[in-house]
N, C-alpha and C positions, 0 to 999 in steps of 0.2 A: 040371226042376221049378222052378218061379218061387218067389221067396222073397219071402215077403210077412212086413211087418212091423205091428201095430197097437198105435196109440197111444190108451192108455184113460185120456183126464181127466176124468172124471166118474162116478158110480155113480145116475143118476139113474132115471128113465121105461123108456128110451131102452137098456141098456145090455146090449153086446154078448154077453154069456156063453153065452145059448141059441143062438144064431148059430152062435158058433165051437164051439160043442159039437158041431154040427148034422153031418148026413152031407153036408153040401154042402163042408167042408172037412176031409174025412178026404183023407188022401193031402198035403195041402198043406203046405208048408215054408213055417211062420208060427212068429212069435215074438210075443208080447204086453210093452209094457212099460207098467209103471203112471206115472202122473205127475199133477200136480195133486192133485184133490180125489178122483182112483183110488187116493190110494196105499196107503189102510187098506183098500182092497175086499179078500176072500179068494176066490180064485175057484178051482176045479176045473179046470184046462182039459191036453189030451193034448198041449201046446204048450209051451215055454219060457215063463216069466215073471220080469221083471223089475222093478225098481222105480227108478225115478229119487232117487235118494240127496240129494239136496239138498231135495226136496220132502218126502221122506218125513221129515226131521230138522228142518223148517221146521214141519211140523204133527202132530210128536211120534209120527207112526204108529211102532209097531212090525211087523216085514211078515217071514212067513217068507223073500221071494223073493229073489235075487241082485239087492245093491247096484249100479248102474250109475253113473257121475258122467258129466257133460253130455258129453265128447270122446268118451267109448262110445257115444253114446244119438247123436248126430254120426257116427259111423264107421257103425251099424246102421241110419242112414237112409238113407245113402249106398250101401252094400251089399244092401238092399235092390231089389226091382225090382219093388214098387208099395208104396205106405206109406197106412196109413186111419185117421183118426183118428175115435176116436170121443168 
């Protein structure tokens, strides 16, 4: 199973949640991490969710999600085998 990784900076128009809620990625080895201006989003999703820990303490979000620093968020795009940002 391919492990896909998505990076969510924005909560705009545009933004992913019905998607990856969708039945087009049940089955799929996906992990979500928030960064930028995603890091206060709250989202539901059947996926792992992260937050990029320097963004999120730069614009005071408070996030239930597990804290990542930059060499995590580095090592998860690498181990990855496609990455999508949205």
């Amino acid at each position: 199973m391919a492990k896909v990784l998505h990076l969510v900076k924005s909560v705009g128009a545009s933004h992913p949640w019905d998607l990856l809620s969708g039945p087009s990625f049940q089955g799929v080895d996906a992990s979500i991490v928030l960064l930028q201006d995603a890091v206060a989003a709250t989202v539901d999703l059947p996926f792992p969710v992260f937050v990029l820990e320097p963004d999120a303490r730069q614009r005071g979000a408070i996030t239930r999600y597990s804290p990542i620093d930059d060499d995590r968020l580095l090592d998860m795009i690498l181990e990855a085998d496609s990455v999508i940002v949205w």
